[in-house]
Wavefront OBJ file of the C-alpha trace (Angstrom):
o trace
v 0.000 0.000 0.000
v 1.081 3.629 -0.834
v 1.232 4.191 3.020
v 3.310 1.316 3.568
v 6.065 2.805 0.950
v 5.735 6.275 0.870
v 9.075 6.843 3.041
v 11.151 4.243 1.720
v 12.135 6.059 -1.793
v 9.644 4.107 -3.661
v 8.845 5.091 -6.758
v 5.260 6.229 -7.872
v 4.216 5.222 -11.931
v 3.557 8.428 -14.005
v 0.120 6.570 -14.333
v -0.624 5.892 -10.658
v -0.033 10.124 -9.785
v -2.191 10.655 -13.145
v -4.945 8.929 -11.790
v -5.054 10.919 -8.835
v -4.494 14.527 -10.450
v -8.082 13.447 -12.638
v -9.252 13.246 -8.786
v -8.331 16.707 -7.806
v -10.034 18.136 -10.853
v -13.502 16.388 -9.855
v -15.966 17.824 -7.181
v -14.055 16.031 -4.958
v -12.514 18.860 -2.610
v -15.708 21.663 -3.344
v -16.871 21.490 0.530
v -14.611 23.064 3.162
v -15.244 19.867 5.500
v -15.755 16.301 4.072
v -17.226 13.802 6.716
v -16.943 10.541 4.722
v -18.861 7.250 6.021
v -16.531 4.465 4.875
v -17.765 0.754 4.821
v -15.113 -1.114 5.039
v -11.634 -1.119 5.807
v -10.152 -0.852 2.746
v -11.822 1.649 1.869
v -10.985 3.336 4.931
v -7.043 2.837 3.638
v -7.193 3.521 0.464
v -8.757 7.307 1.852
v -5.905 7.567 3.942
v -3.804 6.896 0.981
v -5.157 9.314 -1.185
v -4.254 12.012 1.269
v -0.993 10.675 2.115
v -0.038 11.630 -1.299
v -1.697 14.510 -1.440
v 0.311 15.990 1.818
v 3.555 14.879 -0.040
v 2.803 15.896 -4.026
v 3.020 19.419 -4.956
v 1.714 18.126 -8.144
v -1.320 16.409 -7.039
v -2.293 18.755 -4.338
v -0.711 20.667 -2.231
v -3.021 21.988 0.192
v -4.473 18.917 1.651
v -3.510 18.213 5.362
v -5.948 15.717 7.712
v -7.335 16.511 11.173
v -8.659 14.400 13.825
v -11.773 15.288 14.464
v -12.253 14.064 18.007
v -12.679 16.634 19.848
v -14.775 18.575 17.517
v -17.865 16.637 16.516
v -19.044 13.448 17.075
v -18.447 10.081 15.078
v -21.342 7.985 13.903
v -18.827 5.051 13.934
v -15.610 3.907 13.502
v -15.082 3.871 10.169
v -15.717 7.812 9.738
v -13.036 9.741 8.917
v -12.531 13.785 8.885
v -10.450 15.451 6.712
v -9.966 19.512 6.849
v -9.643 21.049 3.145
v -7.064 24.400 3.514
v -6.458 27.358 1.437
v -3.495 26.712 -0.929
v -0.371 27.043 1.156
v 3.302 26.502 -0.019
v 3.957 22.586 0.747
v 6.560 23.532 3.246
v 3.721 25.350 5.704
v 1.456 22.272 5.605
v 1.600 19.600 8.480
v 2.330 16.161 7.589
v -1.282 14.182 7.877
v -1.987 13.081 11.842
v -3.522 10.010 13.201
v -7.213 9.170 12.953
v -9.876 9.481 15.712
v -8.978 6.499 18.377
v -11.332 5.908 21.348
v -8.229 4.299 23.192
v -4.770 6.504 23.504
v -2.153 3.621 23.776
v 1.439 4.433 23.309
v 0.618 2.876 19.916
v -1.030 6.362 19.278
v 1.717 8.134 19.622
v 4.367 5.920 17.837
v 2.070 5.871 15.138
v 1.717 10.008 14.958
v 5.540 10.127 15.198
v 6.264 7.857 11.961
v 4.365 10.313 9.911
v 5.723 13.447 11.391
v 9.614 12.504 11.784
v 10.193 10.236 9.157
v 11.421 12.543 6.690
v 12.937 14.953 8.933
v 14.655 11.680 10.357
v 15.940 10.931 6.629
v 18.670 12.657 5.417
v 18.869 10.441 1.622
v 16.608 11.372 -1.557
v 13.512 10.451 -1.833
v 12.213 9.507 -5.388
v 8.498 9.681 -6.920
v 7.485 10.099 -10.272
v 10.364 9.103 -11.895
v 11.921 12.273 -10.770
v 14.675 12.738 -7.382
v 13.517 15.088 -4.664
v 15.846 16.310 -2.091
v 14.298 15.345 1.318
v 13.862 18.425 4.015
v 17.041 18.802 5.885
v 17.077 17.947 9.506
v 15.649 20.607 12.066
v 18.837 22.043 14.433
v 16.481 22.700 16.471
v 15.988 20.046 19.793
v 14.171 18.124 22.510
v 16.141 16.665 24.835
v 14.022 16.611 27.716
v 10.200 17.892 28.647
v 8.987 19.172 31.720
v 5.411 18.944 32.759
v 3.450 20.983 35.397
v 1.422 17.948 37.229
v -2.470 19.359 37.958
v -4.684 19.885 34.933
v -2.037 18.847 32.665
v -1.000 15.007 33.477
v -3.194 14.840 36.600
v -7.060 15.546 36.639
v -8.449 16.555 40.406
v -11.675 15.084 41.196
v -14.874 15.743 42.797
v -15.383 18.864 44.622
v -12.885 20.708 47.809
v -16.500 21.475 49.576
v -17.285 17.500 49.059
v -14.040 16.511 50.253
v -14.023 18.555 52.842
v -17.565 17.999 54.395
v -17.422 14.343 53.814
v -14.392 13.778 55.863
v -16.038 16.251 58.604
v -19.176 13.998 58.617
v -17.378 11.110 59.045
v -15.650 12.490 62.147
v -19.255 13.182 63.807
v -19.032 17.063 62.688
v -22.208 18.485 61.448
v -21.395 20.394 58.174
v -24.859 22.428 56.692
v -25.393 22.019 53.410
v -25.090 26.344 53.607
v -21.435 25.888 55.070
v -20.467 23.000 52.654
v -21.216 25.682 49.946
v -18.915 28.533 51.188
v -16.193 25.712 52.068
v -14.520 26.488 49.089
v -14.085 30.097 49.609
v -13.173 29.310 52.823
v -10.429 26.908 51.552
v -9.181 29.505 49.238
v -8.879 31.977 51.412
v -7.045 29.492 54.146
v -4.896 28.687 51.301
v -3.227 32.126 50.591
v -2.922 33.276 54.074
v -0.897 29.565 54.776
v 0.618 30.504 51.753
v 1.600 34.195 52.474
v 2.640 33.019 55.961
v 4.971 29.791 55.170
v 5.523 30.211 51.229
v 6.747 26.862 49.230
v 4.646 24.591 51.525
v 6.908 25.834 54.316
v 10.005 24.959 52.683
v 12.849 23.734 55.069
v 11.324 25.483 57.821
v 7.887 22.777 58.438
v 7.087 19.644 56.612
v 4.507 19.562 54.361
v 1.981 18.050 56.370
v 2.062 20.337 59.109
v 1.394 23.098 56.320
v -1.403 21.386 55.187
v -2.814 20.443 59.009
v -2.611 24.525 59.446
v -4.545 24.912 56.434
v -6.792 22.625 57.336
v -7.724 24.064 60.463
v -7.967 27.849 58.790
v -10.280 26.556 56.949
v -12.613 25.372 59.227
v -12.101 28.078 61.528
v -13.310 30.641 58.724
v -16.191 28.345 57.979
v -17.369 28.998 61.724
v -17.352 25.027 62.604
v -16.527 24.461 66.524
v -14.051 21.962 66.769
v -11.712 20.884 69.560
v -8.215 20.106 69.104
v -8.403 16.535 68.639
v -11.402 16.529 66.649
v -9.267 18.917 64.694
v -6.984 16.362 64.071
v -9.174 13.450 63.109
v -10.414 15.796 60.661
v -7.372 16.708 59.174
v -6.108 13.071 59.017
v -9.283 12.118 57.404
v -8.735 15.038 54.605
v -5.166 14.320 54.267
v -5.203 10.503 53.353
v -8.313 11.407 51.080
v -6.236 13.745 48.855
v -3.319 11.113 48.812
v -5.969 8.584 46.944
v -7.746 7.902 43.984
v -10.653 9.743 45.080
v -9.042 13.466 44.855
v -6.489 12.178 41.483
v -6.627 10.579 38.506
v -3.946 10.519 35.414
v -5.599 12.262 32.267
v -5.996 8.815 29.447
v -2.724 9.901 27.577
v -0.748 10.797 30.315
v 1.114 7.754 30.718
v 0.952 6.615 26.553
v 2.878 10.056 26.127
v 5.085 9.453 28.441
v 6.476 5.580 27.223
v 6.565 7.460 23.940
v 9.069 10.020 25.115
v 10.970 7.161 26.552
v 11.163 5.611 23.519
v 12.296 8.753 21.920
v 15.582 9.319 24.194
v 13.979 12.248 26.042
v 14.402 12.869 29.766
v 10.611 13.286 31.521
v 10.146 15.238 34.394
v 7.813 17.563 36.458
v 8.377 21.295 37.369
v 5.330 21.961 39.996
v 4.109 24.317 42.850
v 3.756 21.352 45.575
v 5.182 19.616 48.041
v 7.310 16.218 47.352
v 3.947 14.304 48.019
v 3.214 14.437 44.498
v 6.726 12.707 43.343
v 6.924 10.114 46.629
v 3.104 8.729 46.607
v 0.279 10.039 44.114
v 2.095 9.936 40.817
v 4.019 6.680 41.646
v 0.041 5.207 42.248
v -1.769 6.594 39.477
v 1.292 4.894 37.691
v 2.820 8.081 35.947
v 6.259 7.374 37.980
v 8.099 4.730 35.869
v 8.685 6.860 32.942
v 9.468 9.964 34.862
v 13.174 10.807 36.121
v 13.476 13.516 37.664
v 10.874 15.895 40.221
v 11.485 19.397 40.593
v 8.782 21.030 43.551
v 8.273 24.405 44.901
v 8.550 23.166 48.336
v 12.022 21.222 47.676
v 13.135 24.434 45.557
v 12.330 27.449 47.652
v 11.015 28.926 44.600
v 7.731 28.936 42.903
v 7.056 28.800 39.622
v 6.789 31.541 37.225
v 10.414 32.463 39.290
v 13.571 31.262 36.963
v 15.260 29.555 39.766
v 12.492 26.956 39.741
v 12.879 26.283 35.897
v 16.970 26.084 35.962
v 16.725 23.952 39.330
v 15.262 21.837 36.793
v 17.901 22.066 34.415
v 20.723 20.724 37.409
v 18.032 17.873 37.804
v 17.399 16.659 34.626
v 20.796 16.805 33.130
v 22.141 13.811 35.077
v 19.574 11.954 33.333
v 20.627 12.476 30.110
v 24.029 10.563 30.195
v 25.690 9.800 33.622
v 29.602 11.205 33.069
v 30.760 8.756 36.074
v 29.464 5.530 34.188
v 31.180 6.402 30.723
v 33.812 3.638 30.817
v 37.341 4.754 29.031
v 39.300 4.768 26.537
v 37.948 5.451 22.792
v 34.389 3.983 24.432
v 33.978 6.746 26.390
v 31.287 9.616 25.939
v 31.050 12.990 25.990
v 27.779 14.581 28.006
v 26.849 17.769 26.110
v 25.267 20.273 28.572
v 22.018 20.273 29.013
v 20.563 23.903 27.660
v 17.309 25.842 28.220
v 16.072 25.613 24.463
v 16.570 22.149 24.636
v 13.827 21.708 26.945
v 9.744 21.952 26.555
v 7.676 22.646 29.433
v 3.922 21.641 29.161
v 1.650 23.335 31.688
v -2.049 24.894 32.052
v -1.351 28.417 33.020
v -0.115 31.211 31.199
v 1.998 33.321 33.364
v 3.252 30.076 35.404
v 4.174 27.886 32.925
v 4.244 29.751 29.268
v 5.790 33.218 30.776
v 7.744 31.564 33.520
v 9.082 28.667 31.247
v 9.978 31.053 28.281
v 11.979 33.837 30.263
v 13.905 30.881 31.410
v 14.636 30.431 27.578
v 11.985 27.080 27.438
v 10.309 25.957 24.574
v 6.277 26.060 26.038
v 2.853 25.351 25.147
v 0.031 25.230 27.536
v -2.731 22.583 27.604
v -6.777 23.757 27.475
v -7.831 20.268 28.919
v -11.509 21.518 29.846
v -12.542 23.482 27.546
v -12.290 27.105 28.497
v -12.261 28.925 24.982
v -12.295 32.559 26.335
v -9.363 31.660 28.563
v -7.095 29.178 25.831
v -8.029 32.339 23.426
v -6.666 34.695 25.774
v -3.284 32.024 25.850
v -3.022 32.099 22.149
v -3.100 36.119 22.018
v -0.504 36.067 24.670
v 1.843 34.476 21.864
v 1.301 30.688 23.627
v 0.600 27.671 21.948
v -2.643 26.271 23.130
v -3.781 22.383 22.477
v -6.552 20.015 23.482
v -3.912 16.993 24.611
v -0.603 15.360 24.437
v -1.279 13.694 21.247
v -1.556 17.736 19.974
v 1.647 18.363 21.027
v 3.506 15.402 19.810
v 1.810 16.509 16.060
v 3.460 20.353 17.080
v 6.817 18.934 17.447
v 6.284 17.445 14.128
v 4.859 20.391 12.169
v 7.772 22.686 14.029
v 10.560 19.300 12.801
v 12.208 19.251 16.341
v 14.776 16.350 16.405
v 14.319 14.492 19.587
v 16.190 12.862 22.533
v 20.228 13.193 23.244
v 22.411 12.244 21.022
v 25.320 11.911 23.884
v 27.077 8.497 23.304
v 26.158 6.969 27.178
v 27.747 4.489 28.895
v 24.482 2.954 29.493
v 25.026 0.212 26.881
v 28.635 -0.146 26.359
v 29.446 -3.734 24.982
v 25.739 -4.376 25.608
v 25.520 -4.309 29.517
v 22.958 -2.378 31.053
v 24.677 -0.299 33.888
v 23.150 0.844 36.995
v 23.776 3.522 38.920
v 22.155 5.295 42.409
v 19.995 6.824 39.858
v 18.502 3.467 39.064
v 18.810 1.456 35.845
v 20.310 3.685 32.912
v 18.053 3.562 29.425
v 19.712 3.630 26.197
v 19.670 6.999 24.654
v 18.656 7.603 21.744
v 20.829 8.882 19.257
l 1 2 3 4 5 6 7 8 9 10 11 12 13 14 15 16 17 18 19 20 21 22 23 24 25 26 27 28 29 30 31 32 33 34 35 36 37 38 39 40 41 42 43 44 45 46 47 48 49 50 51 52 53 54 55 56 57 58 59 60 61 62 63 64 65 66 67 68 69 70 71 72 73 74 75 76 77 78 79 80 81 82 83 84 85 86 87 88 89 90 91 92 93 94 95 96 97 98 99 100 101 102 103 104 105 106 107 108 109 110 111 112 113 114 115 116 117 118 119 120 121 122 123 124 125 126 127 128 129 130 131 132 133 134 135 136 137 138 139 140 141 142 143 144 145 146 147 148 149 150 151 152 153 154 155 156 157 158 159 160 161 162 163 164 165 166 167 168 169 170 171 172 173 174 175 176 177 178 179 180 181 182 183 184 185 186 187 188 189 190 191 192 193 194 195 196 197 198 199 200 201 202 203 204 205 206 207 208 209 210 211 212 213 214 215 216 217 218 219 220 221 222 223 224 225 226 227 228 229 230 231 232 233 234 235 236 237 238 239 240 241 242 243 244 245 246 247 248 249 250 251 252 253 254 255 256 257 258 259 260 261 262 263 264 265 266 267 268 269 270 271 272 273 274 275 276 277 278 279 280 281 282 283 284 285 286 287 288 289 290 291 292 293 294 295 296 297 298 299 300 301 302 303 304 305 306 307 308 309 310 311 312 313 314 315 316 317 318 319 320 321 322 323 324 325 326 327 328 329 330 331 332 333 334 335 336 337 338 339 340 341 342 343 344 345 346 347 348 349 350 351 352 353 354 355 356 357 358 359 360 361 362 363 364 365 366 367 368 369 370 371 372 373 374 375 376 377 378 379 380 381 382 383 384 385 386 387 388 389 390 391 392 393 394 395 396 397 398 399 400 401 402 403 404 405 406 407 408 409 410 411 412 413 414 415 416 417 418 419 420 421 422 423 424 425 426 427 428 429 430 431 432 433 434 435 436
């Protein structure tokens, strides 16, 4: 099948492109959006076919590009497929085509997005068609190395309600909670929040632990909500609160969290997470919604002494992630041994859900960033994308942006990790080949 060769320097028949140039000039690409019920599967390839070569021809058509539709408008079925029909653009602007619609995000998905975006960047021979040699786009100097993510709203989704959380746990402890003070707890909470926050910034730092910040918030908050408690009731309350928002009942990992993160892996790239919280986050409630295998290193506000959008947040990140990318100590010698390259700022992208936090903050610390709209908010993500940030729906968005924008990805250090095929460890834990 076409989609099967088109990146291994095939060549096309005269004939075969002919036949599909008499398919531009039909009626064929009149509407602005075609929704196309396909009955069978081979149908379904032989669509995707067609506009595989029509990304890749400037002489069939060159203003083609395909866009899941997912988010957008509903499928009658599986085997409908959405395809968005552009103004002509020069064949250099247009992105290469993206995956289908999937119900499931596997790391599949994203392997799958990544052949079609990087395989000609990832080429540096000709590529042939038509009887004819085309040079094939030069590599991209530009670089991933490693991506940071912020943790709430962009891999981790908070759930139910603070009033719910709170109340419930107060009910449980024999405390009467009115449905009138379960509404304000929230305000209340927020409220409690800042002034613990204004009083013992970064979660307290190295001056309390993070519990005993919490406990104090806690207890603010309940004392602004009016509720009559005694000291030990107090404390059963806050116990109850604290072990709920260490469980699956506060968190839950967003459905490609984890699939984006084995596909970084895969790609040589260093994962990490630059956050306002305490080290809870990195020692307990990512490791159990399982988001802590393919993650190596945690930078937090309350470990830092910094908060994000500050710089000293983003380059404590830098110090943390570099080790990561090739461990100097475990090198071996001789003519085997590697060279690590230093890990710099516009090698990194941060990935985050607030503008000034993670797209201002990550930038002025010379970042790549985009910023994730995971719920919708047009008037706000609008607001993002007139700010200068971009602004997508999901991971699988920005996997297609480092395509369009043909980053190469991963280090291409020579580690130690592998040398004469032994995997070394390290205090670090195991060492994973890096890609080169």
């Amino acid at each position: 099948r076409p989609s099967q060769l088109l990146f291994k320097q095939y060549t096309i028949s005269p004939d075969f492109l002919s036949f599909f140039i008499s398919l531009k000039k039909t009626s064929f690409f009149t509407n602005s959006y075609l929704d196309m019920p396909l009955p069978s599967s081979n149908s379904f390839h032989f669509v995707v076919d067609f506009l595989l070569l029509c990304c890749l021809s400037r002489e069939v058509c060159p203003f083609i590009a395909i866009s899941p539709r997912s988010r957008h408008s509903s499928f009658i079925s599986e085997n409908m497929f959405a395809s968005r029909i552009l103004s002509p653009t020069p064949m250099s602007k247009v992105p290469l085509p993206t995956v289908p619609h999937l119900k499931r995000v596997t790391a599949k998905t994203f392997q799958h997005v990544t052949q079609l975006h990087f395989s000609t960047t990832n080429n540096y021979e000709n590529s042939r068609y038509n009887g004819t040699t085309a040079t094939a786009t030069p590599p991209s100097k530009k670089r991933i190395r490693v991506i940071s993510c912020d943790v709430t709203g962009t891999l981790v989704s908070f759930l139910g309600r603070i009033e719910d959380h709170y109340g419930n746990a107060a009910r449980t402890c024999g405390i009467e909670i009115t449905p009138q003070e379960q509404r304000n707890m929230s305000r209340c909470f927020n409220q409690a929040y800042r002034e613990t926050s204004a009083s013992h910034p970064c979660f307290g730092n190295s001056k309390i632990s993070s519990k005993e910040w919490w406990r104090r918030c806690v207890k603010r908050s309940f004392d602004l909500l009016g509720t009559n408690m005694t000291d030990s009731e107090h404390e059963r309350v806050f116990q109850r609160v604290y072990s709920t928002f260490g469980s699956h009942a506060a968190y839950g990992a967003f459905p490609d969290a984890i699939p984006f993160l084995k596909w970084a892996h895969r790609r040589g790239i260093s994962c990490g997470v630059i956050s306002n919280a305490d080290e809870r986050y990195g020692d307990s409630i990512l490791p159990m919604l399982g988001l802590g295998d393919d993650m190596q290193f945690f930078c937090f506000s309350k470990n830092v002494g910094f908060e994000k959008p500050h710089k000293k947040i983003f380059e404590a990140a830098i110090s943390e992630a570099e080790p990561w990318l090739c461990l100097e100590k475990w090198m071996g010698t001789g003519s085997q041994a590697g060279e690590r390259t230093p890990l710099k700022p516009e090698e990194i992208l941060h990935i985050g859900n607030d503008f000034k936090k993670d797209y201002v903050g990550a930038k002025e610390a010379g970042f790549h960033a985009v910023l994730l709209d995971r719920y919708d908010e047009k008037e706000l993500a609008d607001s993002w994308r007139e700010g200068g940030a971009p602004v997508f729906k999901d991971l699988i968005d920005v996997v297609e942006y480092l395509g369009r924008e043909q980053f190469e990805l991963g280090s291409r250090d020579r580690c130690g990790a592998y040398l004469n095929g032994n995997e070394i460890s390290s205090k670090y834990g195991p060492i994973r080949k890096v890609y080169e």
